[in-house]
C-alpha positions as a LaTeX table, in Angstrom:
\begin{tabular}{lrrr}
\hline
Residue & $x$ (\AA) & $y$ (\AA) & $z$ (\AA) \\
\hline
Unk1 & 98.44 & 51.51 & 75.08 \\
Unk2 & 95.18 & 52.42 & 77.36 \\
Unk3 & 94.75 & 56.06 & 78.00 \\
Unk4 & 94.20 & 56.38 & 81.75 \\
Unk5 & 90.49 & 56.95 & 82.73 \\
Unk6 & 89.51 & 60.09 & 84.35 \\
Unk7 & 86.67 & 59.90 & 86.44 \\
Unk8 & 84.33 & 62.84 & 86.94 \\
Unk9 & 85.49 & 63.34 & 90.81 \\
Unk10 & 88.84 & 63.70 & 89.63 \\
Unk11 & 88.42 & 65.90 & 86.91 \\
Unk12 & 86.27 & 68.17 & 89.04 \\
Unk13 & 89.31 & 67.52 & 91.45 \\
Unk14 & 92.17 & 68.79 & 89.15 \\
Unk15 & 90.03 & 71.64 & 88.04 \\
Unk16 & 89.68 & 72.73 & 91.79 \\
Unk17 & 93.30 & 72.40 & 92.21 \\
Unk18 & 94.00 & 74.73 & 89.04 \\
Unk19 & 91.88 & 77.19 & 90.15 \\
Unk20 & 93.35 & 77.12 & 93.69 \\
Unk21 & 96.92 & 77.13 & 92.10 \\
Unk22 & 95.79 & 80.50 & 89.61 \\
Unk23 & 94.36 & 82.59 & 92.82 \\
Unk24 & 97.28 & 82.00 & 94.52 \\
Unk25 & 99.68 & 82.72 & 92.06 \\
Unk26 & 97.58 & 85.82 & 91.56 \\
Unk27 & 97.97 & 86.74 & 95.13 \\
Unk28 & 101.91 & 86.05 & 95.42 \\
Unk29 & 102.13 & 88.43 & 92.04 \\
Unk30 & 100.30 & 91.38 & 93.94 \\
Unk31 & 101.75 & 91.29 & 97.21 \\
Unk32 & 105.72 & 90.14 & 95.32 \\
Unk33 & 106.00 & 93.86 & 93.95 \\
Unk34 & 105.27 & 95.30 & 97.29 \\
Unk35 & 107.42 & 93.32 & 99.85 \\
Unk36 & 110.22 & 93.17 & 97.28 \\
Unk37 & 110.37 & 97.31 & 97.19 \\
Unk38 & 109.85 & 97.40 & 100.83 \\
Unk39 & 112.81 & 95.30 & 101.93 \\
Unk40 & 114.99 & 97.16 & 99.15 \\
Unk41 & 114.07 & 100.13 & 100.78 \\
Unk42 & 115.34 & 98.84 & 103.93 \\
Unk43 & 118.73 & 97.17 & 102.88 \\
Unk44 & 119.72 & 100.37 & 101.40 \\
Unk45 & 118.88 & 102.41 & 104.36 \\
Unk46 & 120.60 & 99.81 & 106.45 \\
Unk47 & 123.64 & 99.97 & 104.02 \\
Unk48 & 123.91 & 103.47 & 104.03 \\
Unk49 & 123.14 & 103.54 & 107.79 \\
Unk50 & 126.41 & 101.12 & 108.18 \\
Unk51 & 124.45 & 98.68 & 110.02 \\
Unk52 & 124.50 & 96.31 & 106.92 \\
Unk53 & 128.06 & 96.06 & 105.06 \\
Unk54 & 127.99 & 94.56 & 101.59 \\
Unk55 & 128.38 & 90.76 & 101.85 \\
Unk56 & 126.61 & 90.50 & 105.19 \\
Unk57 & 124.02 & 88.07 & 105.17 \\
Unk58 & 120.69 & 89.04 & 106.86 \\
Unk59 & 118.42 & 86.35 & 108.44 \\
Unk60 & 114.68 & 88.10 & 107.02 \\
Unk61 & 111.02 & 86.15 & 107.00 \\
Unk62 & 107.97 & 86.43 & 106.29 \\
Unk63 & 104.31 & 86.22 & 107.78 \\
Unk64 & 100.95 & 84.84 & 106.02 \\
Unk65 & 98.04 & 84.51 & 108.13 \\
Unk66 & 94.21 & 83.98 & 106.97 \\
Unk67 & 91.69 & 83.37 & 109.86 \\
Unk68 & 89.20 & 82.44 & 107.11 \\
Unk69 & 91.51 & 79.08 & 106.10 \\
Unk70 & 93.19 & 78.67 & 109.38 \\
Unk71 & 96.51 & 79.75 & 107.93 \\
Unk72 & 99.47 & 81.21 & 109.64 \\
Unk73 & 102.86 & 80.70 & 108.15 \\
Unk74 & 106.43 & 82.00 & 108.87 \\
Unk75 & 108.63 & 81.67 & 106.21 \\
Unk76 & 112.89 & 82.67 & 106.85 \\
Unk77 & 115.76 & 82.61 & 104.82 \\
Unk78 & 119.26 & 84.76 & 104.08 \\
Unk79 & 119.66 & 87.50 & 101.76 \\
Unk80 & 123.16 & 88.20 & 100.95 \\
Unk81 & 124.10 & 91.44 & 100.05 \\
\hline
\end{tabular}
């Protein structure tokens, strides 16, 4: 059996894509400990506030913009409670 041949364009290829894949997973680390406190700061308030009853679903999303990559992305989804 023939290992595959890696050419030097796609080495330096996958080797781009790693290091894209490790600063982003750096970024969603620092900014996941901050958004997740902030919204469970809100639910309770909203729960205690009777706005929110346990079991409600809540429609939430999320915003990522960069001018410098021509990014902006709205993410939604449900959080049940």
């Amino acid at each position: 059996m023939r290992s595959p041949v890696v050419t030097k364009a796609k080495a330096t290829q996958t080797a781009r894509d790693k290091a894209i894949e490790a600063a982003v997973s750096q970024f969603m680390k620092s900014i996941d400990h901050a958004t997740r406190r902030e919204i469970e700061k809100r639910l309770r308030k909203a729960l205690a506030d009777g706005v929110v009853k346990p079991g409600d679903s809540i429609t939430a999303g999320m915003g990522l913009k960069s001018p410098d990559a021509d990014l902006d992305v709205a993410v939604f989804g449900k959080i049940k409670l």
